[in-house]
C-alpha positions in Angstrom: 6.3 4.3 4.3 6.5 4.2 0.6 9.7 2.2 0.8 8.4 -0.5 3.9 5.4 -1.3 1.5 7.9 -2.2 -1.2 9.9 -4.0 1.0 7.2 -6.0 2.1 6.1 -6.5 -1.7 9.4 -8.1 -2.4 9.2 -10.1 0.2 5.7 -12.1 -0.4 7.2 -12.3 -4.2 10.2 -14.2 -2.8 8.1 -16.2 -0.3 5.4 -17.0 -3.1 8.2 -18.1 -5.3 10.2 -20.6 -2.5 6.3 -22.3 -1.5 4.7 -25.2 -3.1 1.5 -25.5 -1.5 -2.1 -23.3 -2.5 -2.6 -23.2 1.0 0.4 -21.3 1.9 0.4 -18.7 -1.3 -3.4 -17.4 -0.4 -2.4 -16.8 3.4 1.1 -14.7 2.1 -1.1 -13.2 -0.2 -3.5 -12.3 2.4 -0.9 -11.2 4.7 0.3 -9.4 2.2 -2.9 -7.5 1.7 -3.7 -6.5 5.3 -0.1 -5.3 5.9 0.0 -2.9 2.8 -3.4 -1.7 3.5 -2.0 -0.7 7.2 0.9 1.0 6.0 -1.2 2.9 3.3 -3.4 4.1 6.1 -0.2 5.2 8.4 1.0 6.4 5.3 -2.3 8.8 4.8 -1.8 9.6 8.7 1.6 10.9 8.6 0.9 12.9 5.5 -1.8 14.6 7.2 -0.7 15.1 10.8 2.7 16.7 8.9 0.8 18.7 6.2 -2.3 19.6 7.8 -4.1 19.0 4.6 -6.5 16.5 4.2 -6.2 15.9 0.6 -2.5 15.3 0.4 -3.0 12.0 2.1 -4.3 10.5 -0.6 -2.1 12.1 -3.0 0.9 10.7 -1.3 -0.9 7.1 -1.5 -0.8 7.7 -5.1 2.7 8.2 -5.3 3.6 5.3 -2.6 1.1 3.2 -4.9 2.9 3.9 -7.9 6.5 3.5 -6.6 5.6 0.4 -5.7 4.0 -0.9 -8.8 6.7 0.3 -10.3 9.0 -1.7 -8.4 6.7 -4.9 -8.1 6.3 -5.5 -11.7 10.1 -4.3 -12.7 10.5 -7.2 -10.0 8.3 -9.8 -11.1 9.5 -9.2 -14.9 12.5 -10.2 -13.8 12.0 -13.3 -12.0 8.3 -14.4 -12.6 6.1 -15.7 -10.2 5.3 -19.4 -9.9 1.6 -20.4 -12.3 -0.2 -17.6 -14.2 1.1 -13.6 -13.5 -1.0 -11.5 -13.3 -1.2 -8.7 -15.9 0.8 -5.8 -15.1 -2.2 -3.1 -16.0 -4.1 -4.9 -13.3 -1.6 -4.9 -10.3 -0.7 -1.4 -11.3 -4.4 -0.7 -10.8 -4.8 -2.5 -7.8 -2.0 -0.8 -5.8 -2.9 2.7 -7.2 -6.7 1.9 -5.7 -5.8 0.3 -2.5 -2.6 3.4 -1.9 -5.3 6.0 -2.4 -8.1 4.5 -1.0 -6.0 3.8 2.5 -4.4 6.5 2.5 -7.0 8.9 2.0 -9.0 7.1 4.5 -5.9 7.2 7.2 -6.0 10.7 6.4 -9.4 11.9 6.9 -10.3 9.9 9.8 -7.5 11.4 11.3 -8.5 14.7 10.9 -11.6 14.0 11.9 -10.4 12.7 15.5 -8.1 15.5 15.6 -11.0 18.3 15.4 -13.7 16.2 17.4 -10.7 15.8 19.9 -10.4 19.7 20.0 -6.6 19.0 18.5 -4.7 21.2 15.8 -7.2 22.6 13.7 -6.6 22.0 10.3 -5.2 24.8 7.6 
């Protein structure tokens, strides 16, 4: 999961870098936005149904969060986006807070259907 959010990171920087128009750069941006936050939540999902442990869907949105800061701002250093960057601290600490947020979310409701659904209990 980790890896499909960076993938899809990459890919709104290259889109964002090939469009002209304001338009067009707040709806990949917001496109951008929704899909990251769905994969953090499948992210926190998987984590959970696989583990069993609530908790650790959040940490591994920390980690997927990180790797892909990582990756995003090695990326963008490299070939800067179009207009003003944004400061690295500040997309670093806007992935690690959406990747643990979703996550954890993902993770907990999860576990919450699975024991009001009378499913695997939880360890």
């Amino acid at each position: 999961m980790g890896g499909l959010v960076i993938i899809v990171d990459l890919a709104t920087q290259v889109a964002l870098q090939r469009t002209p128009a304001p338009d067009e750069v707040d709806a990949i941006g917001a496109a951008d936005e929704i899909i990251n936050f769905v994969l953090f939540s499948i992210l926190g999902i998987l984590v959970v149904r696989d583990s069993g442990l609530i908790y650790l869907g959040a940490i591994a949105g920390v980690f997927a969060s990180l790797l892909d800061a990582v990756v995003v701002a090695a990326a963008a250093s490299m070939a800067p986006p179009a207009g003003q960057p944004a400061p690295i601290g500040d997309v670093f600490l806007f992935n690690l807070a959406i990747g643990t947020v979703f996550a954890g979310i993902g993770g907990v409701v999860y576990a919450l259907l699975q024991r009001w659904s009378g499913g695997r209990r939880q360890k």
